[in-house]
N, C-alpha and C positions, 0 to 999 in steps of 0.2 A: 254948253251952259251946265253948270254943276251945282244944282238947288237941293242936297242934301237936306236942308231944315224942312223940307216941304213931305218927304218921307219917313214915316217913323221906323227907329231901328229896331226892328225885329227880334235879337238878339235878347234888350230887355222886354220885353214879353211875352218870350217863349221860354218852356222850359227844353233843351236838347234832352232828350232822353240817350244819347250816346253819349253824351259829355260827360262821366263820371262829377266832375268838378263842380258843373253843376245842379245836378242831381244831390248830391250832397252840399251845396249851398244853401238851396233852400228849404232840405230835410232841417241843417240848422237852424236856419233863422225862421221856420216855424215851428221847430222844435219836436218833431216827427221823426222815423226813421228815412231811409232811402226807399226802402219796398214799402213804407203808406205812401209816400211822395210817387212809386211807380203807380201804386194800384189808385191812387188818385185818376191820375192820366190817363188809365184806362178805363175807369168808371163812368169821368167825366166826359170823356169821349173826347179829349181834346189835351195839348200842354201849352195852351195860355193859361200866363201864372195867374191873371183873377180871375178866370175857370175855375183852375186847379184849387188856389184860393178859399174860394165861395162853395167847392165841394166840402172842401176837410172841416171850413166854419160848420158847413149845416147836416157834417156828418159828426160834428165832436168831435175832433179828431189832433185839432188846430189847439198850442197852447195859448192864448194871448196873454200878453204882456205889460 
């Protein structure tokens, strides 16, 4: 039996830190570099993107839009 909806996909919300592509995905669309985007993930101890997220909001870091 193959109950995929019952699993969430991992992928979206995690950041790969090997994945150049996306590392720089969401250096973009938060409008950051790459290395705030790394030194996030290692701050926050973690690369779930609303981890990673909720560090750059409440370090200023984050442009919103």
């Amino acid at each position: 039996m193959n109950n995929t909806k019952a699993t969430p996909n991992l992928d979206q919300e995690l950041i790969s830190m090997f994945a150049d592509d996306e590392v720089n995905y969401w250096a973009t669309k938060w409008g950051v570099t790459r290395e705030t985007v790394k030194s996030a993930v290692k701050f926050s101890g973690s690369n779930a993107v609303s981890t990673v997220y909720s560090y750059l909001l409440n370090s200023n870091k984050v442009r919103l839009s």
